[in-house]
C-alpha positions in Angstrom: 92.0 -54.6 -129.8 90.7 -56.9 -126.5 87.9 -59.0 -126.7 85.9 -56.0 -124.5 87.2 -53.7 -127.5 85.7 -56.2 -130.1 82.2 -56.2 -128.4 82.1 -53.1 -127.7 82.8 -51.9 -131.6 80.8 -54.9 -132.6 77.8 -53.0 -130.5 78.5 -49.8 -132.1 78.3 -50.9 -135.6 75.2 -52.6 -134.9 74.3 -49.2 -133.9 75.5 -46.9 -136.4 73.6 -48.6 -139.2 74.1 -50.1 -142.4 76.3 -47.3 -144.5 78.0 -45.8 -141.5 79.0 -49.0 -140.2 80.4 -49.4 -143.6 82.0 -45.9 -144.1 83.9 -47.0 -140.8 85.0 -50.3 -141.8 86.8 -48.7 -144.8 89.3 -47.8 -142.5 89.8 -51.0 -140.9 92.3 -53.7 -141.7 91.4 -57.1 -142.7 92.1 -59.1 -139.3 89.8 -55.8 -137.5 87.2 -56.7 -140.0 87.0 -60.3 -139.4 87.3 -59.4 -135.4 84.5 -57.6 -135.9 82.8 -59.3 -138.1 82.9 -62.6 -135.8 81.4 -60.7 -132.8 78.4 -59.1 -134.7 77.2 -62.8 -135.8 77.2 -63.8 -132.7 75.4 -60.7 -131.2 71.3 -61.8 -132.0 70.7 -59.4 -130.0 72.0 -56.7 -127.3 70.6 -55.4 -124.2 69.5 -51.1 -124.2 71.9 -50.5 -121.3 75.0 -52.3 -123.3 74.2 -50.1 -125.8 73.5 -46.7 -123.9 77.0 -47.8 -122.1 78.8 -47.7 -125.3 77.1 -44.8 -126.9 77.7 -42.9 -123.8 81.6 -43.9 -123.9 82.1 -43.1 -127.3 80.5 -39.4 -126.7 82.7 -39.0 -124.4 85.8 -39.4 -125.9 84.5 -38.0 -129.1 83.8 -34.6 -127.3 87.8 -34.8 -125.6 89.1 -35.0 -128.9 88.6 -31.4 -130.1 89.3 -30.5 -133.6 92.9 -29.3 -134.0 92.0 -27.3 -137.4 94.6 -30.0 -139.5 93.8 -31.6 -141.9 96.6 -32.1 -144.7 96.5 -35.4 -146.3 100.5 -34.2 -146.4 100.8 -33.9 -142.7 99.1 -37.2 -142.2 101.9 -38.9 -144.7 104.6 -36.8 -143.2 103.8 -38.3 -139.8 103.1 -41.8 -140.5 106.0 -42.2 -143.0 108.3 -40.8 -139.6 106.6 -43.1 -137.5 106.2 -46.2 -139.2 108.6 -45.9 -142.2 107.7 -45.9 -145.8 106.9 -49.2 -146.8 104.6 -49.7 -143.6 103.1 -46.2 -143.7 102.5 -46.7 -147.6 100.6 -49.5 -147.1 98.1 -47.6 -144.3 98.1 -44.2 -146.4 96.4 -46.9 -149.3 93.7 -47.5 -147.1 93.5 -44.3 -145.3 93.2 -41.6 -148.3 91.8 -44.2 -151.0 95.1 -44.5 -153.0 94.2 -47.8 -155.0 96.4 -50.2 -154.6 97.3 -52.2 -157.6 98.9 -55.6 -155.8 96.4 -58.3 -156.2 97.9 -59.6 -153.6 95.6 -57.4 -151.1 93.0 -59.7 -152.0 94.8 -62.6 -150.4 94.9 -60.5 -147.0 91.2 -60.2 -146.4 91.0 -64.6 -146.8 91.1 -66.9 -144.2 94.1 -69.0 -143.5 92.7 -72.4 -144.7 91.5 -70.8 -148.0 94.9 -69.2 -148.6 97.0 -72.5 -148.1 94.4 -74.7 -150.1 95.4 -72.0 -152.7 98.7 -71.5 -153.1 100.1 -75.3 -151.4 100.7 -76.9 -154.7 102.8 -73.8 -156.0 106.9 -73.8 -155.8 107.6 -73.0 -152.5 109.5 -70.0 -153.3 106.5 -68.5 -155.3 104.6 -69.6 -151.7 107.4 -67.8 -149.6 107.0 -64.5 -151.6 103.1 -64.4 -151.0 103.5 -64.7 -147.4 105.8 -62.3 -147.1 103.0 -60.2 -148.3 100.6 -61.1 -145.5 100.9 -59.7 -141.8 103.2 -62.4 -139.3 100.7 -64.0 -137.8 98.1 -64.4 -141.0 101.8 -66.2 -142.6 101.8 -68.3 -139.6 98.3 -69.6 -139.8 98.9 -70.1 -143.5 101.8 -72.4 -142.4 100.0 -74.4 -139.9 98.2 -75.8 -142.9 100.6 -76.9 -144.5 102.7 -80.3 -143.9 106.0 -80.1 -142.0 108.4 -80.5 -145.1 106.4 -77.9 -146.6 106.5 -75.3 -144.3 110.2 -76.0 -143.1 111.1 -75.7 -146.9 109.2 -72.5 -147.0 110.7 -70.9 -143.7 114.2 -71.5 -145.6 113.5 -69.6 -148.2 112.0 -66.6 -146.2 114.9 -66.6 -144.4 117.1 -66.1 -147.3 115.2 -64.0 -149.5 116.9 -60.8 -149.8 114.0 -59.1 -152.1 111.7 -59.4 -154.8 112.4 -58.0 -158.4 109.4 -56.7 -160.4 109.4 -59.1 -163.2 109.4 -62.0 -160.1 106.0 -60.0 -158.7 104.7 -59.8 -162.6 105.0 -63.8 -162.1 103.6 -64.0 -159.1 100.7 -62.4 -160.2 100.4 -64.8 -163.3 100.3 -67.4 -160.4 97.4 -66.2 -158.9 95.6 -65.2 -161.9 92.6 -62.9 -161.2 93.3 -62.7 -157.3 96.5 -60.6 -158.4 96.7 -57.7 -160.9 100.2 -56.7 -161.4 102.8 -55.3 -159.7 104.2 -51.6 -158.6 106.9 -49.8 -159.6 110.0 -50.4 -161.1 112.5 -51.0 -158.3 113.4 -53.8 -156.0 111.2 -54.6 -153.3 112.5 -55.7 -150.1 111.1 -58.5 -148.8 112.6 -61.8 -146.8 115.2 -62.0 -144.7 116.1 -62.5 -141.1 114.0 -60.2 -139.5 111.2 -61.4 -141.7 111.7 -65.1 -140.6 111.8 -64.3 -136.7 108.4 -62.1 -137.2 106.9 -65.3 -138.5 108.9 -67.3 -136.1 107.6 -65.2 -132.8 104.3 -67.2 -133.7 105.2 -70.5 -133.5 105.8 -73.1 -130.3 106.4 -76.9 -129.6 107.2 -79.4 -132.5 106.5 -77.5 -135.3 108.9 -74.1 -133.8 111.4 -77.0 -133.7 111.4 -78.1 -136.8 111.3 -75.2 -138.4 115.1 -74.0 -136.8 116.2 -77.3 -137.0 116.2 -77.2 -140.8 117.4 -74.0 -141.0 120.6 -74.8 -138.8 121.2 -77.7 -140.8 121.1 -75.2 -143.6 123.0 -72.3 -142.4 123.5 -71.9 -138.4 124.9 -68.7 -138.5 121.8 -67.5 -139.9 119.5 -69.2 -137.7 121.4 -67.8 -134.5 120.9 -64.6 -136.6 117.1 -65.4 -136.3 116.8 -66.8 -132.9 118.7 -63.3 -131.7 115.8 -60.7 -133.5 113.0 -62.9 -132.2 110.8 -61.8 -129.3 111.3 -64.2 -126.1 109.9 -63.8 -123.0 112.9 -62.5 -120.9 112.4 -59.5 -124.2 109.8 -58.2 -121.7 112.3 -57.2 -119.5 113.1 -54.0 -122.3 109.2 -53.0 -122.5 108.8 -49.8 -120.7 107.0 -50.0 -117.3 103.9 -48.4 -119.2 103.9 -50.9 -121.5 104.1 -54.2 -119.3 101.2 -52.5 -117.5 98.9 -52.6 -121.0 100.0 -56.6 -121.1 99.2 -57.3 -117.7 95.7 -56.1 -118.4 95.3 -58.7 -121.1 96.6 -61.3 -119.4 94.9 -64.2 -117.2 96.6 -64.2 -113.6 96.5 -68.1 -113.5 98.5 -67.9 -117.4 101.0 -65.7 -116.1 101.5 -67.4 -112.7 102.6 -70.4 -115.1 104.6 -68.4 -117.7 106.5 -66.9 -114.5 107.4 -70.3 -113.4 109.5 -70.3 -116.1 111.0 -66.7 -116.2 114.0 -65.5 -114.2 114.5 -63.6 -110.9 114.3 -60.1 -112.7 111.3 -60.6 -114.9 109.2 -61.9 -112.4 110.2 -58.3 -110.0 110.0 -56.4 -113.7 106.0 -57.8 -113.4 105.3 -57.2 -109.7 106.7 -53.9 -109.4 104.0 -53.2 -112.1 101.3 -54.2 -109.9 99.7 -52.8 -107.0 101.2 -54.1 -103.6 98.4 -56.0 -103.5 98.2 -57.8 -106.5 102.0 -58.0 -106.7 102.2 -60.3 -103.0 99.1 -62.4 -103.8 100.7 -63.6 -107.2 104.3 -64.1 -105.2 102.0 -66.6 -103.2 100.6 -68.3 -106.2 104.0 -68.9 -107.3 105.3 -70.2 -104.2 102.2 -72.9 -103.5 102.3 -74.0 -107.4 103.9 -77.3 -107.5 106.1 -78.2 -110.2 104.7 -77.8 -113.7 106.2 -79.1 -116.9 108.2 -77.1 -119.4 106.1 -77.7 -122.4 103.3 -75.9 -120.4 105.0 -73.2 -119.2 106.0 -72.8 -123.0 102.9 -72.8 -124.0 101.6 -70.2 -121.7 104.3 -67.7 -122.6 103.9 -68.2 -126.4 100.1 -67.1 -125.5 101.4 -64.1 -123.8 104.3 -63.4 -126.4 101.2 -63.4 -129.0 99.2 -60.8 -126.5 102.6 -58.1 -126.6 103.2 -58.8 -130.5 99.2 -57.7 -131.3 99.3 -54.6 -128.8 102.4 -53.2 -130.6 100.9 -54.0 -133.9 98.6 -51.9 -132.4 100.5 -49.4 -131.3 99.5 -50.0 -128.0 103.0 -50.9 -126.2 106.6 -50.2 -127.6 109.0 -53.3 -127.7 112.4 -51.9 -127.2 114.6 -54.9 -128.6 116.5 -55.0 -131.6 115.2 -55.3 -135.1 112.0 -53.5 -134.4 110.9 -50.1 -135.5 111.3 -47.8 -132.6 108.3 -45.7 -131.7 109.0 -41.7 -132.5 
């Protein structure tokens, strides 16, 4: 969702009222929530032809989406389970059709970062790996910046090379967290940790702390970390999103944050970018790279971790489709 997304829906709950706005947020995940959430505080007050503007626009594409005459909670799971896989479309099927789900460890998604690590920091660090691995990528990371360096590289080790969970392991981790968690599901083993679940958490961090963190996992195993490093997201990645896709980014993007993240990037990104342009657009931004003197690598880093984080939210959005390997391919 972009900020003008946020507002907007921020404008339209205001609007709906107090038990539509909450019959709506329902639906909603707990990083939406707290999106939304943030912009309403701010918004004292709002302006008649804000919100005209945004009751108009969400007429409108109310009235394009004409009722299809389906409406088979066994359609719905047939087509989310192909599109996003079970464990994934399990998870939204919970929240969509009312399914209670019986992991305490929900709880823990709808907390901030700071009261999640001030929780759960003086635990065993394995118990603290498995709870992450509970908690969306980025919500892990910001867990992980609260902790101290030893800590979180100790904790990234044992993501990495956690091949799954057994029941009577969740049955402690609920113990652990006492009334935040109320048991475990099912009797079989659930998969959780790995490599691909260490470069998800991974894709979110830069500088020092990104360096550390693979540091102490080569020391530890460097066929695994190379393992890592290869189903992490990088910015030459971009070069396998669809045309349509770079488009979406380009939208979210800040021209002067991408002139410096392109100083960086090779011959065939940058044309991969420009070609996605208008003419335009495209021949003013090969200027600004040709008059920008040198700028240092930690910056251009920097800026292309900020994009990196823009593509990672629009495909957890569904939004764009990142065609590398290790991620769920779009059907």
């Amino acid at each position: 969702m972009s900020d003008a997304g946020i507002q907007k829906g921020a404008i339209l709950m205001l609007a709906l009222g107090e038990d539509e706005a909450a019959e709506v947020m329902k639906y909603l995940g707990p990083r939406e929530v707290q999106k939304l959430g943030a912009a309403m505080s701010l918004m004292k007050s709002v302006q008649n032809e804000d919100l005209e503007a945004v009751l108009e626009e969400f007429r409108n594409e109310t009235d394009q989406s004409g009722a299809m005459g389906i409406d088979s909670d066994e359609y719905l799971r047939a087509v989310l389970t192909k599109a996003l896989g079970d464990d994934r479309a399990a998870s939204l099927l919970n929240r969509i059709l009312g399914q209670p789900d019986s992991s305490g460890i929900e709880n823990l998604k709808w907390m901030d970062a700071e009261s999640v690590a001030e929780l759960i920091r003086d635990e065993h660090p394995q118990i603290i790996a498995t709870i992450l691995l509970h908690l969306e990528s980025f919500h892990a990371f910001e867990v992980l910046e609260h902790f101290s360096a030893s800590l979180r590289n100790d904790v990234m080790l044992r993501i990495a090379t956690l091949d799954g969970v057994q029941p009577g392991a969740l049955q402690e981790l609920n113990e652990v967290l006492t009334k935040l968690l109320s048991g475990s599901r099912g009797g079989r083993k659930k998969s959780l940790g790995g490599v691909r679940a260490a470069a998800g958490i991974l894709n979110y961090f830069s500088g020092e702390n990104e360096t550390s963190v693979m540091d102490n996992l080569r020391n530890y195993d460097s066929t695994m970390a190379q393992k890592i490093l290869d189903e992490m997201f990088v910015f030459d990645n971009l070069l396998d999103v669809e045309d349509r896709g770079i488009q979406v980014v380009l939208r979210e993007v800040q021209s002067e944050s991408l002139i410096v993240a392109l100083k960086g990037a090779s011959a065939e990104l940058r044309e991969k970018v420009f070609k996605n342009m208008s003419q335009r657009a495209a021949d003013m931004m090969r200027e600004d790279l040709d008059s920008k003197g040198p700028v240092r690598l930690s910056e251009v880093e920097t800026q292309q971790k900020e994009i990196l984080q823009v593509v990672r939210r629009l495909a957890d959005e569904g939004q764009i489709s990142l065609g590398v390997k290790g991620d769920d391919p779009f059907v």
